[in-house]
N, C-alpha and C positions, 0 to 999 in steps of 0.2 A: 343408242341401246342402253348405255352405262345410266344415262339420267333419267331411262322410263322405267330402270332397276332400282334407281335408287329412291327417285318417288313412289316406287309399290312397296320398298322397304319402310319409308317413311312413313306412308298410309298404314299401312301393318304395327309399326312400331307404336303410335299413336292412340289404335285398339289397346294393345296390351297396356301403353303408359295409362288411357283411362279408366279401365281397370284394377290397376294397381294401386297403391297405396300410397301415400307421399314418403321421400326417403328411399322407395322400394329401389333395387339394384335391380341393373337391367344385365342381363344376359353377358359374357364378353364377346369382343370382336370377332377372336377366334368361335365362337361359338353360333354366331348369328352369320358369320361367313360360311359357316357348314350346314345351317340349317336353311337358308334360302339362296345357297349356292349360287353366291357371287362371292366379287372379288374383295378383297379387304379393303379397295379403293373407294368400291361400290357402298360399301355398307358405312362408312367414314365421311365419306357424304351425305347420306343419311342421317345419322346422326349429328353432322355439322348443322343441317337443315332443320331439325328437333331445337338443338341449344339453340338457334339464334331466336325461333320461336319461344325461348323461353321455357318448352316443353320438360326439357333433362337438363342435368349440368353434370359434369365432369368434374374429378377429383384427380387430379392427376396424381399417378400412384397406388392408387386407392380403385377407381372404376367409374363408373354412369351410374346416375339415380334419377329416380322421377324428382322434380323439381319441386319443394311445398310451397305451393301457391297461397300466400294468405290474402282472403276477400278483405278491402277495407270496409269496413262499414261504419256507421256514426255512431257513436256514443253515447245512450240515454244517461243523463241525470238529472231526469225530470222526478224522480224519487226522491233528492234533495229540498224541490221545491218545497214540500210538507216536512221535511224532517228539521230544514233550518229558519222555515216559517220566515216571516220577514224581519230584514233588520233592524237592530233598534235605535239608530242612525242613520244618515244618508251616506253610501259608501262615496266617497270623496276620490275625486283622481288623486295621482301621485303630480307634486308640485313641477313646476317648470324649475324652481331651484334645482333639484336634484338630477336634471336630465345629464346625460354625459354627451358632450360636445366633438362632432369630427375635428382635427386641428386644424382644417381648413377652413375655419368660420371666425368668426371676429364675437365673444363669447361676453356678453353683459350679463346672464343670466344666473349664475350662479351665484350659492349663498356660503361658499366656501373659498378662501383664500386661496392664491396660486400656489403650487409646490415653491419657485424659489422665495416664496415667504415664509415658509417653517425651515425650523431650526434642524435641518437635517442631519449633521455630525450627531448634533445633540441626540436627537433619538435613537440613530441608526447604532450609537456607542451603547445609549440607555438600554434600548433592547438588546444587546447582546451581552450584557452583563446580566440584565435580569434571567437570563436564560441558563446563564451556568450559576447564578443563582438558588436558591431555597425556594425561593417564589415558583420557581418553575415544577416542583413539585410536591406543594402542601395547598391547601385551604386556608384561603383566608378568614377571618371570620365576617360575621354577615355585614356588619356595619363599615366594614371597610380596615384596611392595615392601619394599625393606631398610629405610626408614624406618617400616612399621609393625610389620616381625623388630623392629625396638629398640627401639618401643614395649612389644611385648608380654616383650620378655626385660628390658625396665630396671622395668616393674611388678611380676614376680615378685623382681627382685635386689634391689627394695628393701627386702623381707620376710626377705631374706636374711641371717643374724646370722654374726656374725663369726668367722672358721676355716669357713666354708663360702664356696668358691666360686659366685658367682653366674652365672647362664646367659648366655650371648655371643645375639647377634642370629643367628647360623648353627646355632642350636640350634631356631632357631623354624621350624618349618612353616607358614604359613598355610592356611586352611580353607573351604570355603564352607560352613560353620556345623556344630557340632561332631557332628551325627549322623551325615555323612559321615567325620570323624575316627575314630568309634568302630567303623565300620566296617573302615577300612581300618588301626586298631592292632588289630584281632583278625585281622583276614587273616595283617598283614604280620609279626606278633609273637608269635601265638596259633598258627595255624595249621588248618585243617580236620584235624576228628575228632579237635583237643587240648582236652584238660581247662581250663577257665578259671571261677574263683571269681569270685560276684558277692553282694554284699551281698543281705537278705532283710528284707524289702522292698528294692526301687530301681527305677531308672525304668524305666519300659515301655519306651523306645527303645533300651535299651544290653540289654534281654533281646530286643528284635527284633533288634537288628544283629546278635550273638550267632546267635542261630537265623540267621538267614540266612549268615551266613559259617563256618558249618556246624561251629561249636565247642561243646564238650562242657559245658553250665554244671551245675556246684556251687553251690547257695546255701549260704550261712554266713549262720547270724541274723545281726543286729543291732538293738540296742535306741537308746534315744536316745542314749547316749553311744558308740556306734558297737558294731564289731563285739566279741565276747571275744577277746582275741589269743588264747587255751589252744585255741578252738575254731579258730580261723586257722590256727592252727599244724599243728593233728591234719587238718585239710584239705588241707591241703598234703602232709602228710608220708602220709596216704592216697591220696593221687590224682596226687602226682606235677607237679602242675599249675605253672606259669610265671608265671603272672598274677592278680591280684585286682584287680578294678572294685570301686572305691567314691567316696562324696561325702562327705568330711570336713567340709565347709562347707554348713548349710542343707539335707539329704539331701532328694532328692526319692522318696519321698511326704513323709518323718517330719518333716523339719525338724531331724533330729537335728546334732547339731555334735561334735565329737570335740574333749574339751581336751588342753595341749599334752602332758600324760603320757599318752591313750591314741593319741595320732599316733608317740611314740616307741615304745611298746609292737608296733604294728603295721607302722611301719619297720624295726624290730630282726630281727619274724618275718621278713617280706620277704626283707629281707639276708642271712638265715643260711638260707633256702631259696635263695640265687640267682636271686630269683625278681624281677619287674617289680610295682610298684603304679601301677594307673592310676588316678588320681584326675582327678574329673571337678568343675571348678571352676564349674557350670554358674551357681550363684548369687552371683560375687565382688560383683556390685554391689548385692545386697539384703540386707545386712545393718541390722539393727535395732536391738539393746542389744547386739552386739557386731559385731567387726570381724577377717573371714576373713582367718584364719594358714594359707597355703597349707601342707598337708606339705611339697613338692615345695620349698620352701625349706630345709629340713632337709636337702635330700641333694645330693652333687654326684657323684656314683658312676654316676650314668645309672637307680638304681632306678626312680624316680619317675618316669614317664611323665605331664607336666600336661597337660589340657586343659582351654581359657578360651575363654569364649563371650561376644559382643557383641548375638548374635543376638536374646536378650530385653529387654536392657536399653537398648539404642537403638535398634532397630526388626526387626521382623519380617521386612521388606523387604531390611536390610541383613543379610544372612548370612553373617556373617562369624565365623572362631573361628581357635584358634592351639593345636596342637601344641608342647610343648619336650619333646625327647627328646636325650638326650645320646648319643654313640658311634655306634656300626653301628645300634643300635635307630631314629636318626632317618634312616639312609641309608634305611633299608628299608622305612619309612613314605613319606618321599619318593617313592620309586621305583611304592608302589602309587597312591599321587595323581597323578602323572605318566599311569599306566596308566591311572585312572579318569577325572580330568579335565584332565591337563597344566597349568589353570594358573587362580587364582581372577578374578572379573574384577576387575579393575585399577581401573573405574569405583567399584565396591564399596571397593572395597579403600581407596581416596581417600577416601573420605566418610566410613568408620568415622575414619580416623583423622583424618581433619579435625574430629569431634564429641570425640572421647575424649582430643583435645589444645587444644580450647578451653577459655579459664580458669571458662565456664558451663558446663562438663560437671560440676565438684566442687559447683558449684552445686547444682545439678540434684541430682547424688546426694544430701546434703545435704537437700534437700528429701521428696526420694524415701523418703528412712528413714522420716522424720517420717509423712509418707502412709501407708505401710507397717503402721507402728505403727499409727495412729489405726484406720485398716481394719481386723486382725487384730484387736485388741480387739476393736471392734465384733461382728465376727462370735463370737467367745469368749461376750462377752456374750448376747449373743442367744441362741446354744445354750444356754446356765446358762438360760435363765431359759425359751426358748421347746421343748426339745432333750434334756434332762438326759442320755436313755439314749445320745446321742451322748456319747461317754466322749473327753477330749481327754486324752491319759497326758502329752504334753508339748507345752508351749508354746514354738512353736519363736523362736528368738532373731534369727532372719532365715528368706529365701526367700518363696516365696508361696503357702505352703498350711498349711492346717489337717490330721491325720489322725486320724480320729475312731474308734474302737473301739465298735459296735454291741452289743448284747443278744445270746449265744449265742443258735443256730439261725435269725438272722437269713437271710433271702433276701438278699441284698445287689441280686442283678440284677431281683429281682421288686419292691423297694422303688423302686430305680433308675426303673422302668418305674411305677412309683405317683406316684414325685414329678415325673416331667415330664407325666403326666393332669393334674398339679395344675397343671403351670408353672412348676415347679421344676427345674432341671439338674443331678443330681451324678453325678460319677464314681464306680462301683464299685471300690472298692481290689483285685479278683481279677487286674488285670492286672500288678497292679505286684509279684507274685511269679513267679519262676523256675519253683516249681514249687506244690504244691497251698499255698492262703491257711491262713496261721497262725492265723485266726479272720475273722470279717465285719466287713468296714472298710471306708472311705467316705473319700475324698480331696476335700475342700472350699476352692475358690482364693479366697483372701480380697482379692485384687487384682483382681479382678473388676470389670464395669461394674458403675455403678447402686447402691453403699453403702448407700445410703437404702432400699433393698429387703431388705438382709439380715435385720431384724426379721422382715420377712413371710417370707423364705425358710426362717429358722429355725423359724415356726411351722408352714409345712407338711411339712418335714422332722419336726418332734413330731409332728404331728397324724398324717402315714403308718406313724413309726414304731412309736405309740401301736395303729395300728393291724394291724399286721405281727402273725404267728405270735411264737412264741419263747418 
């Protein structure tokens, strides 16, 4: 009897919930037990049978309300189609470097140094000085803290050999970390729909910023000893072009390093084109069996367009980097950092230079080589012996990668997707070409977590590649 009471209350209840309004307050207990004279047990039931339906919910305290139901529906932004018209680049994925890894994988892929390779006292003291600091609440000015301009213009002057002027502090731009730099030296110096030469292979971020700032790139190979100047030259002298992107120091992917006859070979091209080189100093701090001879100290002409980055080698967090551009070329950099973000933070900006002017920063580096070493072996080894058909044509003398030369008609993306089944991470080398891959290549970060793993990594790196087509 109780339960053919409590389902005509329910029935009942359900009128009035349809009815009502969302939010609306349902009656009280007391009140619904005197109006369809049943018991308080009777109508308690009912209502338990409402909420599980979802019908009401309960506030305890408070009372019963009809429940607001909201319909999902899908979301039109097909209004956008016309408003953002198509783009004026191809929108590019985000790089297999940057992906963040479970700890439970064996991790090639990234283009960032492990935690216990930064200098962590160091920053972790840096920033909290800069914090009770001035920096933490003023404006810095646009161009950067003059005392870290002098920082970064007295480390290139001291590479500087004699009959060349070295760079003043007012030549320095500062950064918030050099892939915004690369951006705004192709805007401000390249121009949309101009021709701009980039090395083949080179790093994935300087052919993104490229494509987005809507510049025309030329790849010109280059092998480990850098680019051919003869073929630099027929590039230039075809296309017209103003600028060449390259990494003289530790190249990313190759590791290549350019000695000091082919940096004068390819500053000579430069110069007799009128043209800009922009060198990208991204690896000054990881050097191994030698020690990065920036070009940009060979010139005082304004060629040489440097950019120096702090951003890998003392923290991720700290993004910091520094433009030297001599003449109108650095007003007009300026002027696009201004436009894009007026000015780095100041906080930032204290702390870099509070680590890279402690007398444990040379420390630290110092140490960091030795690491570097030990690791890149390591994994060298490991492929020799676990790997063979990963082909290493050079072993590079600093930075933090391996680039490994596959077996023609290799999948590189279908291997890629083999070896993290297994729990292995590596980057596919397809992105780090401008335009189609010179062959099937594999970019392996030997500074990576977890050293102790690379044995294992390099055997299921064999074991998938053993088993690939080709």
């Amino acid at each position: 009897m109780n339960n053919d009471s409590s389902s005509r209350i329910a029935s009942r209840l359900r009128q009035w919930v349809a009815a009502a309004a969302p939010g609306s307050r349902l009656p009280s207990t007391r009140s619904l037990v005197s109006e369809y004279q049943a018991s308080p047990v009777t109508v308690q039931k009912a209502l338990q049978t409402l909420t599980r339906e979802g019908v009401i919910e309960s506030r305890p305290g408070v009372g019963t309300f009809v429940r607001a139901i909201r319909t999902a529906r899908p979301s039109d932004y097909g209004w956008q189609t016309a408003a953002l018209r198509s783009p004026q680049a191809p929108l590019r994925p985000g790089s297999a470097a940057m992906r963040t890894a479970p700890n439970d994988v064996i991790a090639f892929h990234s283009g960032y140094p492990d935690r216990e390779l930064l200098p962590e006292r160091l920053v972790r003291a840096a920033l909290t000085r800069a914090v009770r600091g001035e920096a933490a609440l003023s404006r810095p000015p646009a161009a950067g803290l003059p005392e870290l301009q002098s920082w970064f213009a007295h480390e290139l002057g001291s590479s500087t050999p004699a009959g060349v002027a070295p760079p003043t502090p007012s030549d320095v731009v500062v950064l918030p970390g050099s892939q915004s730099g690369l951006s705004s030296i192709f805007r401000a110096l390249v121009g949309y729909g101009q021709p701009l030469l980039l090395e083949s292979p080179t790093y994935w971020g300087a052919i993104l910023a490229a494509a987005q700032a809507g510049v025309r790139v030329i790849p010109v190979p280059s092998g480990a000893g850098g680019p051919d100047p003869d073929e630099l030259a027929r590039a230039f002298e075809e296309t017209g072009a103003r600028m060449f992107y390259a990494q003289p120091n530790y190249a990313n992917p190759t590791g290549a390093q350019w000695d000091a006859r082919r940096a004068e070979q390819v500053l000579d091209v430069v110069r007799r084109n009128g043209a800009f080189l922009l060198e990208d100093d991204w690896a000054h701090d990881f050097g191994i069996t030698t020690t990065p001879q920036p070009v940009a100290a060979r010139d005082d002409s304004g060629h040489v367009v440097y950019l120096r980055s702090l951003t890998k080698s003392v923290s991720p967090a700290v993004r910091v980097a520094a433009v030297i551009a001599r003449g109108p070329a650095r007003d007009r950099i300026l002027a696009d950092r201004a436009a894009e973000s007026m000015y780095v933070s100041g906080l930032l900006q204290a702390a870099a230079l509070d680590v890279v002017t402690q007398p444990a920063w040379q420390t630290h580096l110092r140490s960091l080589r030795h690491q570097l070493q030990s690791r890149r072996d390591l994994l060298l080894t490991s492929l020799i012996q676990h790997a063979p058909h990963a082909h290493i044509e050079n072993v590079p003398k600093g930075g933090l990668n391996l680039w490994a030369r596959l077996p023609d008609g290799t999948d590189v993306e279908q291997l890629a997707r083999n070896c993290e089944r297994a729990g292995v991470i590596i980057a596919a080398g397809t992105e780090w070409f401008p335009a189609e891959p010179a062959g099937p290549f594999i970019r392996l970060n030997y500074a990576g977590p977890n050293p102790g793993a690379f044995g294992e990594g390099a055997r299921i790196l064999g074991q998938e590649l053993s088993r690939a087509p080709g």
